[in-house]
N, C-alpha and C positions, 0 to 999 in steps of 0.2 A: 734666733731673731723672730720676735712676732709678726704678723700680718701689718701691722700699722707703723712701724722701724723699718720694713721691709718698700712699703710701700712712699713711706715718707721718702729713703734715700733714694728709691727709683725717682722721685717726684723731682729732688734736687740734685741729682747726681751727686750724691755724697761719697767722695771715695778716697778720701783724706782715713790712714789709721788711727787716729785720735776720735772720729765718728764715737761717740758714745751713745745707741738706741735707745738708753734706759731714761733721758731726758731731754726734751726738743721744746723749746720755747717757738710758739706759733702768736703774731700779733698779738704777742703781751699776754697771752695764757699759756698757761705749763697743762702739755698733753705729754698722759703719761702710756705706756703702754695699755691698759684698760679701756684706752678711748678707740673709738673708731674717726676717723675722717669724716664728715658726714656727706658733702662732695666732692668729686673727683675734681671741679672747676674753681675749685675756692680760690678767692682773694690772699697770697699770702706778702703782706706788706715787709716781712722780715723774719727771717729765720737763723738762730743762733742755738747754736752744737752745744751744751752747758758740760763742762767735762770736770770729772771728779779729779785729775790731775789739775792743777792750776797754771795758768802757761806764767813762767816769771819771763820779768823784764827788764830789767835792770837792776845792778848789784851795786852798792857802795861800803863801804870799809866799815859798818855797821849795820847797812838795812839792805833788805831785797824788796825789790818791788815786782809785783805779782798781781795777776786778774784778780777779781773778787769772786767769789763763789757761792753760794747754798749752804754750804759747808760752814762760812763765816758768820751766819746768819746772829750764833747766840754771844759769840766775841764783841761781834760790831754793836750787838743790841747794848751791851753793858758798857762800853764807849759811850753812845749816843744817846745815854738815855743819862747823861751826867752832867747838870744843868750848867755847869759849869764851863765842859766844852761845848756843847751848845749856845753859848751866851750871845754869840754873834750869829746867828741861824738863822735864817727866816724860815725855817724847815721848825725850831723848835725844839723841845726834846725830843726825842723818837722811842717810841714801844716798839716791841716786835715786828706787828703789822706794818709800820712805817718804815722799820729798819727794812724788811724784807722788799718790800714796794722801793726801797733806795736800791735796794737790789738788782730788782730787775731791771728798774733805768740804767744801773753801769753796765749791766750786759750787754741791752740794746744798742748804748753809747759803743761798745766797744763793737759791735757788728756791723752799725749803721754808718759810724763815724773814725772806726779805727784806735780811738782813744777815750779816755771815761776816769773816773774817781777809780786807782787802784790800791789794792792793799800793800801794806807795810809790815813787813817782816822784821821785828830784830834779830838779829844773824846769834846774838852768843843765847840766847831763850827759847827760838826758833816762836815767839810768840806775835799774834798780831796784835801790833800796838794802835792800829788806828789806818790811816789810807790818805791817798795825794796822788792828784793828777790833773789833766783837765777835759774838762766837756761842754757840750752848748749849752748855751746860753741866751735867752731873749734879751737884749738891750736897749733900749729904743727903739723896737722895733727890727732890729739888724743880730742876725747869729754871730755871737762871739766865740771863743773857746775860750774859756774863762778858768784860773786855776780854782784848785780848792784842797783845802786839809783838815783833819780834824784826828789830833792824836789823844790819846788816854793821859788823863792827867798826870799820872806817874812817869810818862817820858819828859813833860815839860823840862826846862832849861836845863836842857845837855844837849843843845844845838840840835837835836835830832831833824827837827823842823825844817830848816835852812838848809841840812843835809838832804834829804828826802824834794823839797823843792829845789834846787840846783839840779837832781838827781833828773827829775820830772820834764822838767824844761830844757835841757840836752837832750833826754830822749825826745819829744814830740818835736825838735826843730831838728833833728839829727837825723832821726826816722821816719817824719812825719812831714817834714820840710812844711809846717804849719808857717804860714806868713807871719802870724802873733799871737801873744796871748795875754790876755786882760786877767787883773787881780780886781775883784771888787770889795773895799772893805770900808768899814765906817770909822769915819774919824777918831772913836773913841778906842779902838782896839790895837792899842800901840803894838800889844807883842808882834799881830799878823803883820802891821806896819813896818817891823824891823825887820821879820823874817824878809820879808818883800822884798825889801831895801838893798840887802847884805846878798841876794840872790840875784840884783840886775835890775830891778824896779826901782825908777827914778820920778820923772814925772806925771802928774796926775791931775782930771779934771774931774769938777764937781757932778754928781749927778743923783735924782731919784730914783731909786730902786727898793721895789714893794713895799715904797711909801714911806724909805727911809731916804737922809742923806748920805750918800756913799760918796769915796774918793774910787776913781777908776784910771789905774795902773795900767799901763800897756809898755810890754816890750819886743821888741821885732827878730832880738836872736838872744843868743846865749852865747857868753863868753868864759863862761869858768872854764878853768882846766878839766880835762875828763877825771871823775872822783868814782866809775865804776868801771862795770863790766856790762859789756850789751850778750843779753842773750836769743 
């Protein structure tokens, strides 16, 4: 263990086996071993453990649901950089650099807030098809947990969607005991509308969001039957 892994865990009392020195996200920069600290006193707004294991989360009769990682970086790029599932983005398509920068928001999400956009595993491929979960959100002003999905066009209609959100929304009211969680979508994008729909999302009011008209979904629990496995 080098001087700065060494000195980081003293810092945070890291004493979790999963500790992995080799990469420590500090305030939204990636310090790798080669760095030094440069104060003993520093500001650290948030510190999240990036671990080459992925912690999964939940398992359903086709898909695993799983952190996001480093590792997914060139997967996810080829996803999101397909204007197609993008259509409905305010994000856009995404390169690299913008895949990777979604990146590190779901880490943070998942350290600061417990929950965040996680990956999607097909179980019979073992391939990442794309991710679904949820995270904050500005709303008018007010933090939502708001969901979000966005799979590779090749899973489309084989339910996978509906599967994966069901999935998402059991775990963060089950584990998370989240009060609610908001779907934001625009009128024009029936599919996310049906997935919505067919998962527990009923009514909805009008609102503007980054200068679009959006419909905003909100539901308070989850009533499916359990369709996985909590791990």
């Amino acid at each position: 263990m080098s001087r700065l892994s060494l000195k980081i865990k003293l810092l945070i009392g890291v004493t979790s086996p999963s500790y992995n020195p080799d990469l420590v996200v500090i305030t939204g920069l990636i310090v790798d071993d080669q760095r030094e600290l440069q104060s003993p006193d520093i500001v650290i707004r948030w510190i999240f453990i990036h671990r080459e294991e992925s912690v999964q989360l939940f398992e359903t009769e086709r898909l695993i649901g799983r952190h996001l990682s480093h590792q997914d970086l060139h997967d996810l790029t080829e996803i999101l950089s397909d204007p197609e599932v993008m259509k409905y983005s305010v994000r856009g398509v995404c390169d690299e650099e913008t895949t990777r920068n979604f990146i590190h928001w779901c880490l943070e999400s998942y350290s600061t807030h417990g929950v965040g956009p996680w990956a999607l595993i097909e179980k019979s491929t073992s391939e990442l098809i794309g991710f679904c979960g949820v995270g904050p959100e500005i709303v008018d002003g007010i933090e939502e947990m708001n969901l979000g999905y966005r799979l590779a066009r090749k899973s489309w209609n084989r339910g996978l969607a509906t599967e994966a959100v069901r999935a998402a929304l059991e775990y963060v009211f089950t584990q998370h005991s989240l009060a609610s969680v908001i779907a934001i979508i625009e009128p024009e994008n029936s599919a996310s509308i049906r997935v919505s729909e067919k998962a527990g999302f009923k009514d909805y009011s009008v609102h503007v969001f980054h200068n679009r008209p959006v419909r905003l979904y909100r539901i308070s629990h989850e009533v499916q039957s359990p369709t996985h496995v909590w791990r």
